[in-house]
C-alpha positions in Angstrom: 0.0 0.0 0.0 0.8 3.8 -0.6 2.5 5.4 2.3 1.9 9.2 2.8 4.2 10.6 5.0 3.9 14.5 6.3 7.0 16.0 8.4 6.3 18.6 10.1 9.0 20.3 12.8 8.1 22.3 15.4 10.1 24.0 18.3 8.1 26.5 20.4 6.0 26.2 23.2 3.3 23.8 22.3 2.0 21.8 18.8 -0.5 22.1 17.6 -0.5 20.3 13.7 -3.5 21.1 11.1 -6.0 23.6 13.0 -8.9 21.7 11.1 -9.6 18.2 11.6 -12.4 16.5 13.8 -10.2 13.9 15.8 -7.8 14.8 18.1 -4.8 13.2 20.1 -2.6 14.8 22.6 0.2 14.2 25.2 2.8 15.2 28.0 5.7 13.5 28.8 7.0 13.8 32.2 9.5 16.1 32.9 10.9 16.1 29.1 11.1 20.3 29.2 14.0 21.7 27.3 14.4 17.9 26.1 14.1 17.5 22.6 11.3 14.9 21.8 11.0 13.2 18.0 7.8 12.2 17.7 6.5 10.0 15.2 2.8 9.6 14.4 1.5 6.9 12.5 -2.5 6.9 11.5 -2.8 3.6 9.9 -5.5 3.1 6.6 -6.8 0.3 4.8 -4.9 1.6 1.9 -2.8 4.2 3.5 -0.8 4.8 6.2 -0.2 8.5 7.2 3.2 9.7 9.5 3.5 12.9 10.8 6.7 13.8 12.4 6.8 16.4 14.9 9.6 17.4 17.5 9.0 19.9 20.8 11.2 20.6 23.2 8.2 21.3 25.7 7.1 17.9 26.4 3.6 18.2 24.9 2.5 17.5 21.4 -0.8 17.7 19.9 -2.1 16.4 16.5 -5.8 17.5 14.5 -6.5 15.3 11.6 -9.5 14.1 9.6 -10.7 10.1 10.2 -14.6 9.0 8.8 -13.9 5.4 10.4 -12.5 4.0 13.4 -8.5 4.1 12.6 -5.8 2.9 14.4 -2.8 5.1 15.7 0.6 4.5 16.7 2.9 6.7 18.6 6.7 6.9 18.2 8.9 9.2 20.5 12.5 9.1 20.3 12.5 5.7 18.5 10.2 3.9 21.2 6.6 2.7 20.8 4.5 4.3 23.0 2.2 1.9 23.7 4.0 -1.4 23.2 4.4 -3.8 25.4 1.0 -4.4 25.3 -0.1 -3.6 21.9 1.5 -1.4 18.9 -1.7 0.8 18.0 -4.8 2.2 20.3 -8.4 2.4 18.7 -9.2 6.1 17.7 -12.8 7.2 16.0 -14.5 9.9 14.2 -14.5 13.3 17.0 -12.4 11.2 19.4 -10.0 13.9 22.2 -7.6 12.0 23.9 -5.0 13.0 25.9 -2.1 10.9 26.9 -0.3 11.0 30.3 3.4 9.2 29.5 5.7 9.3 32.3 8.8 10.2 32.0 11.7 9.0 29.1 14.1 6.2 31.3 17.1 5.9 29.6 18.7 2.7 28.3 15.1 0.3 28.7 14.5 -1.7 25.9 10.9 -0.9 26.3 10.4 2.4 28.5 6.5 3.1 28.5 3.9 0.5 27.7 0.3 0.6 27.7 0.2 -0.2 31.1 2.2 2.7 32.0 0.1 5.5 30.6 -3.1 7.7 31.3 -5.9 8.5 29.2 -8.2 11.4 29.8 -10.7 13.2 27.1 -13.2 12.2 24.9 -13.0 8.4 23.3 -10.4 7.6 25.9 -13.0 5.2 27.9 -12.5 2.4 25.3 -8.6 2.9 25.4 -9.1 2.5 29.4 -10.7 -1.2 28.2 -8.1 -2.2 26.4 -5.4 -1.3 28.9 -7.6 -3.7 31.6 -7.6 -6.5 29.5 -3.8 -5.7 29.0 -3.4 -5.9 32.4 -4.8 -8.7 33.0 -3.3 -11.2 30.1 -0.1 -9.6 31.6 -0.8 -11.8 34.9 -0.3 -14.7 33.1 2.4 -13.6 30.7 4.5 -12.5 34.0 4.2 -15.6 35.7 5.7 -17.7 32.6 8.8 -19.6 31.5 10.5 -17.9 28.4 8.6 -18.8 25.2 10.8 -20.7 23.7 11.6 -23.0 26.8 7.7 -23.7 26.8 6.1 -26.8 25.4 4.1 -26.8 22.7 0.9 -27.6 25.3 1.9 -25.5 27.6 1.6 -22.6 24.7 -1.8 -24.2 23.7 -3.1 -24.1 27.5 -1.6 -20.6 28.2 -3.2 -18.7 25.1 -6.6 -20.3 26.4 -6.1 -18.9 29.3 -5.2 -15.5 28.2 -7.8 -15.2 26.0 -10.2 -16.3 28.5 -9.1 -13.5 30.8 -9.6 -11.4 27.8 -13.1 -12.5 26.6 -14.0 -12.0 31.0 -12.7 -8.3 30.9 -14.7 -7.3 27.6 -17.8 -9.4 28.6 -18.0 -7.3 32.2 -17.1 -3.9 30.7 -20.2 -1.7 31.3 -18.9 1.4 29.8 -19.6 3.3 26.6 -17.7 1.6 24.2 -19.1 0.8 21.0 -19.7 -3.0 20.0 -17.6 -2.2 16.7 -14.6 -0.9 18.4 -14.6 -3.7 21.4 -14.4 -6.3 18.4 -11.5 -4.6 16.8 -9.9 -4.0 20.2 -10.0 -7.6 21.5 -9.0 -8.8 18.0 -6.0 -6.7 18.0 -5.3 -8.7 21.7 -6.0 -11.8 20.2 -3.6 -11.3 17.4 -0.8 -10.6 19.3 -1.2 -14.1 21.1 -2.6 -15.9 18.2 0.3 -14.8 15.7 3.1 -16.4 18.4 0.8 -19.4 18.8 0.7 -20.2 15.3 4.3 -19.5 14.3 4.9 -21.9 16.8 2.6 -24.3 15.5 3.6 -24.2 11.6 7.4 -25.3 12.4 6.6 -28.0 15.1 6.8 -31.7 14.4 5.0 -32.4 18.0 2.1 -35.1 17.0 -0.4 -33.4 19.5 -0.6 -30.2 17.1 -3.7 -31.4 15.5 -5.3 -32.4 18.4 -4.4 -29.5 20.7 -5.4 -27.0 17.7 -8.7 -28.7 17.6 -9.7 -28.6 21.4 -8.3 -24.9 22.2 -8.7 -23.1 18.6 -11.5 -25.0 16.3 -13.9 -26.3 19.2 -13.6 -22.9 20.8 -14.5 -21.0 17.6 -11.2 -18.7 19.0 -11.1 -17.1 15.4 -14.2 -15.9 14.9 -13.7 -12.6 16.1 -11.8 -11.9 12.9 -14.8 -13.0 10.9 -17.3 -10.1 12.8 -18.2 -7.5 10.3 -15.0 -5.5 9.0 -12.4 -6.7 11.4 -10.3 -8.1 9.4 -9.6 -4.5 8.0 -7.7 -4.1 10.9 -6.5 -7.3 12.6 -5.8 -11.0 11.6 -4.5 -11.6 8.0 -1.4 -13.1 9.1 -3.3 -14.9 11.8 -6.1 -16.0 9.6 -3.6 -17.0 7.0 -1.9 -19.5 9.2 -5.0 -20.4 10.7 -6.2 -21.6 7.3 -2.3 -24.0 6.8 -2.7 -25.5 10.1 -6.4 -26.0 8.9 -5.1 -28.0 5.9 -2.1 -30.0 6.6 -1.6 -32.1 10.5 2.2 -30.6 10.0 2.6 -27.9 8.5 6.3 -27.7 9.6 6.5 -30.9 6.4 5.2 -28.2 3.9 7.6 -25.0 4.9 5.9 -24.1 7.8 5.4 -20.2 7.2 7.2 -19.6 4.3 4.4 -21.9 2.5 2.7 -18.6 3.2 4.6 -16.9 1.9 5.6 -18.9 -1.0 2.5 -20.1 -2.2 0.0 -17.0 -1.7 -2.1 -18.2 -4.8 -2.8 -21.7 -2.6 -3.9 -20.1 0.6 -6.4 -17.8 -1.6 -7.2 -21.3 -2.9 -7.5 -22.7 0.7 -9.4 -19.2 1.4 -11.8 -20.0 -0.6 -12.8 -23.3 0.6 -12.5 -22.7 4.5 -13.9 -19.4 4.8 -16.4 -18.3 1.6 -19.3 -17.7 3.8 -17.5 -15.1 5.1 -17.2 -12.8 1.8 -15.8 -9.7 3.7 -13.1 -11.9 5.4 -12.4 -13.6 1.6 -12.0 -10.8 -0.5 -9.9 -9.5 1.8 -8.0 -12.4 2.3 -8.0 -13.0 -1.8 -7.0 -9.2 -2.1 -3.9 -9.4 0.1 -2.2 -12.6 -1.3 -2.8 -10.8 -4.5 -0.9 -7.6 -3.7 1.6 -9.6 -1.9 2.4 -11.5 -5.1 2.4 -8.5 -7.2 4.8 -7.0 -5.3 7.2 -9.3 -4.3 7.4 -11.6 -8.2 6.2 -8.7 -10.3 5.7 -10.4 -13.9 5.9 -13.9 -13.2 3.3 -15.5 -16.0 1.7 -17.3 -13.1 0.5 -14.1 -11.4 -2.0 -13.6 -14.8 -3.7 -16.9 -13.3 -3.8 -15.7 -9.3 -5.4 -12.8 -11.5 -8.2 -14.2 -13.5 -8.7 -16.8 -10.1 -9.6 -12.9 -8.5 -11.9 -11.9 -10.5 -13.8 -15.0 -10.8 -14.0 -15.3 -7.3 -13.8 -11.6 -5.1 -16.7 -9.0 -5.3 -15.9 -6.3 -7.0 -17.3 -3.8 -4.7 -15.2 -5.0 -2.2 -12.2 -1.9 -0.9 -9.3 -3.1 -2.7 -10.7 -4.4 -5.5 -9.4 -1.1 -7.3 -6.1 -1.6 -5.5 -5.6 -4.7 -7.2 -6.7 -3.5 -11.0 -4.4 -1.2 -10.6 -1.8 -3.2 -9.1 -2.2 -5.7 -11.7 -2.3 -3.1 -14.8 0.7 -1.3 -13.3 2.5 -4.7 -13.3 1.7 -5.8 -16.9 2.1 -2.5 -18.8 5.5 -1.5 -17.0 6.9 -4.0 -15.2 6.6 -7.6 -17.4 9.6 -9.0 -18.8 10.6 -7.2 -21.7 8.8 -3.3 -21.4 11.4 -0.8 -20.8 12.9 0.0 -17.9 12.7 3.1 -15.2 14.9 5.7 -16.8 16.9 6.1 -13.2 19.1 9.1 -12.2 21.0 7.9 -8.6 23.7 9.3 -7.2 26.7 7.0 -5.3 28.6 7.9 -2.2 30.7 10.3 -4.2 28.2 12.2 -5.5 28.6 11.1 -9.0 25.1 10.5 -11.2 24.3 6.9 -12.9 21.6 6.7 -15.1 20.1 3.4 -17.1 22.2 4.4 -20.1 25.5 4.5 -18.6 24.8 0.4 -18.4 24.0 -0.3 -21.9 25.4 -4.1 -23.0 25.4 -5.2 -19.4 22.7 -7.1 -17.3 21.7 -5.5 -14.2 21.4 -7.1 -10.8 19.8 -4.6 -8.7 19.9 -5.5 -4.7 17.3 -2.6 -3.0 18.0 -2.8 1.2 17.3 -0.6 3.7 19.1 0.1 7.2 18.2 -2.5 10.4 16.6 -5.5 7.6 17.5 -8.9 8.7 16.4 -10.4 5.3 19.1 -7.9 4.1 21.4 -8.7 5.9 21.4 -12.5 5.4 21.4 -11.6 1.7 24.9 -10.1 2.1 27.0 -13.1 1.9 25.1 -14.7 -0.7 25.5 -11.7 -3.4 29.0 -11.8 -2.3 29.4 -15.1 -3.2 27.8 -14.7 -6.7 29.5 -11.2 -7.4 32.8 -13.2 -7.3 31.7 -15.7 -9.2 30.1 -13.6 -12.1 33.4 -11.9 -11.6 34.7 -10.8 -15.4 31.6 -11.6 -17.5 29.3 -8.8 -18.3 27.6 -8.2 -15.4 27.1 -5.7 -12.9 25.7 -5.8 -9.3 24.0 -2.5 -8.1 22.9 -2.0 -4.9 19.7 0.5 -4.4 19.4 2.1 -0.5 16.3 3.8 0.4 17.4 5.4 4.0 19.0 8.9 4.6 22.3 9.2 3.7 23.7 8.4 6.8 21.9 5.3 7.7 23.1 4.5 4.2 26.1 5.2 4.1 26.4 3.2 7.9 24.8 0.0 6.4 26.8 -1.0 3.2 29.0 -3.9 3.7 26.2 -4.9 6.7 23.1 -4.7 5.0 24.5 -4.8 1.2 27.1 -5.8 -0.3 30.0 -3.7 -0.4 31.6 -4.6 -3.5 28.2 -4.3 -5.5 28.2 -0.2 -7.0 26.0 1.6 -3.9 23.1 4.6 -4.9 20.4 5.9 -2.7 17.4 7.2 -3.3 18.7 10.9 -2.4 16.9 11.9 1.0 13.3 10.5 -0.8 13.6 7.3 0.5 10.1 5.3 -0.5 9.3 8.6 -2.5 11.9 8.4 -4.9 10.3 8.2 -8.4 12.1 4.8 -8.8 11.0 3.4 -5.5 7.3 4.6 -6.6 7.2 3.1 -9.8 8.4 -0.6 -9.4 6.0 -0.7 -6.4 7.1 -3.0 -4.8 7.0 -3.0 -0.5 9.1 -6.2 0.6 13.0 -6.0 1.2 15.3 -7.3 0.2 14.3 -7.4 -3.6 16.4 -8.0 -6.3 15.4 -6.8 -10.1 17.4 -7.9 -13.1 17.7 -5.6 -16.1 18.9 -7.0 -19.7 21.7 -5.5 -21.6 19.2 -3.5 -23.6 18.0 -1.6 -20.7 14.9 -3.8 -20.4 13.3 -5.4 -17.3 14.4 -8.8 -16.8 12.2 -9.5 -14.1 12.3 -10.6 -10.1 15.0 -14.0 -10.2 14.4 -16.9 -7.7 15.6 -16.0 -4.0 20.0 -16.7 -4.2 19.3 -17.6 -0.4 17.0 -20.7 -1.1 17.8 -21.3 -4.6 21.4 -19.9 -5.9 21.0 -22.3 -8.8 17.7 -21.1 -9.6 19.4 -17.8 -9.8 21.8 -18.4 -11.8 19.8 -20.6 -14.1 17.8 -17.0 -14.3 20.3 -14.3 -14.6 22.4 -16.6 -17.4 19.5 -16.3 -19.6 20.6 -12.9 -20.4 24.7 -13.0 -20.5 
């Protein structure tokens, strides 16, 4: 999806960002006068997500902005989630005034505040009081426990029954004014956070109880269903679901690729979609939509994306939200991106300063390696394109390696992130705005692109980490 971001700085006495809109959030952090606060927030949308960055040296911020539907919101100051642990984003709707009391910035914690931690005063902040309860009290049991991964995999199975429980007891007793449509959303936000470790457990264990423990504590339990109400699944659960729907369909999962059949084979979960969840057409054009867009951007013009396509629009309503994401998706794909059209005309500069464009390559294929900063999928790349650089050493070929940070997280992760003997460019202070960055449209990193020695797109080759044969087998194709 589209990311908007707005920046907007402000060192004075108090913030207050767009005079016009009808929701409000506002907060103070605790003695943080004459300290200078980066604040980062996100308002997240079914299509797009909205940042506005704000600093203060006061201690209090305040942001106006337009919502017609409940939305979630996440707050980032000084590179630490407000609200997390606990949960990333809080529930904000239409008119909503909530102010925030965060105490004050502890240096060197891993995780300073918390949603346990904070106040909440104003209009709309009632339901926000809910979900901090039910924080609270699935915290009692995740206090009390061994680490995670020392845990069995019934142990895991008993203890997110539990937690849920305590969860389903909190919402079920609330007698405030919260509306039904936000307490779904809310509790399905809780659920995700323990269904999501629950499940990636589950897909990569080889314990012969899975099926039967999945059966007692998730199917006979109906623990899902909360992502099937209404439009949840808007804002919770496709991950969740998506698993849900593997360890629906194989005993073992962990025998199939455990999550990375996900991941790997989007156009058989909306295939399994179909099947386990059709009378639920909100929660299956959604679910059909997102392993569509997934696709699109991470193979681009793979000739079995044209039959994902015509499988969407035999099967999703087309008055469904992102049905017009995915035309246009699709369209985008064909008529620029197949194998063959043209490629971007790019103009990026390299550490130096010195301008490379598409022409300066003519008679070489292009292997383009686009990383950011802080990616572990990055990272791992590294000594695999180091490998094959050397290898491909004298032939005509050249590696190029696209950043899209600022300069200096750029500049700080070549040689960790990227290789540092493939030719480095940025995206010059843009980032995801760059014109480049826009028009291959593409949202997962790392991604590699290969260009032909006419300047046209190659397309996306197999994954050198997996399948460094399949790579090669690609890129040789166009020596």
């Amino acid at each position: 999806m589209k990311k908007l971001i707005y920046i907007i700085t402000l060192l004075c006495c108090s913030i207050n960002v767009l005079a016009q809109g009808n929701t409000k959030i506002s907060g103070t952090v605790a003695n943080a006068k004459d300290s200078l606060l980066n604040i980062n927030i996100q308002i997240k949308g079914l299509l797009d997500d909205k940042d506005y960055k704000l600093a203060t040296r006061t201690g209090n911020f305040e942001l106006k902005f337009n919502i017609d539907r409940p939305t979630q919101v996440a707050i980032i100051i000084n590179d630490n989630f407000v609200f997390f642990p606990g949960v990333f984003n809080i529930l904000v709707e239409p008119g909503d005034n909530i102010h925030i009391a965060i105490p004050e910035l502890k240096r060197n914690l891993g995780y300073p505040w918390g949603i346990t931690k904070l106040s909440f005063s104003g209009k709309g902040s009632e339901k926000i009081n809910l979900l901090q309860s039910a924080v609270v009290s699935s915290f009692k049991i995740w206090n009390s426990e061994p680490n995670y991964q020392k845990q069995s995999l019934t142990y895991k199975y008993e203890s997110a029954d539990r937690k849920l429980s305590l969860i389903d007891s909190v919402f079920n007793t609330f007698k405030g004014n919260v509306s039904i449509n936000a307490k779904n959303i809310m509790k399905a936000s809780l659920y995700d956070g323990i269904l999501d470790m629950l499940f990636y457990s589950s897909v990569y264990t080889e314990n012969d109880s899975l099926r039967f423990l999945f059966n007692k504590y998730i199917i006979e339990k109906s623990r899902v269903d909360v992502f099937f109400i209404d439009n949840v699944i808007y804002y919770e659960g496709f991950k969740t679901i998506s698993n849900y729907i593997v360890l629906s369909e194989f005993n073992n999962p962990v025998y199939v690729g455990g999550e990375s059949f996900r991941k790997k084979n989007r156009f058989s979960i909306a295939k399994m979609s179909l099947k386990r969840v059709n009378g639920k057409p909100i929660v299956r054009d959604y679910l059909l939509s997102m392993c569509l867009l997934e696709d699109f951007k991470s193979r681009l013009d793979e000739s079995a994306l044209k039959e994902f396509y015509q499988f969407y629009l035999n099967n999703a309503d087309p008055k469904n939200p992102l049905y017009g994401e995915v035309k246009s998706t699709y369209e985008h794909v064909q008529y620029n991106l197949a194998s063959g059209k043209p490629f971007f005309n790019f103009s990026l500069p390299d550490p130096s300063g010195k301008i490379y464009q598409l022409a300066d390559f003519n008679g070489k294929v292009l292997v383009f390696d686009f990383w950011f900063n802080g990616c572990s999928g990055c990272k791992q790349m590294v000594p695999v394109m180091e490998e094959l650089e050397k290898e491909y050493h004298g032939k005509n070929i050249e590696f190029v390696s696209v950043n899209v940070d600022k300069r200096a997280d750029w500049l700080g992760g070549v040689g960790k992130y990227s290789s540092k003997s493939s030719l480095q460019l940025y995206t010059e202070e843009k980032r995801f705005d760059h014109p480049f960055i826009k028009y291959l449209n593409f949202t997962a990193y790392p991604k590699l692109i290969v260009v032909d020695k006419d300047g046209n797109m190659g397309g996306t080759p197999p994954d050198p980490r997996s399948d460094k044969a399949g790579f090669k087998k690609f890129v040789d194709k166009y020596l």
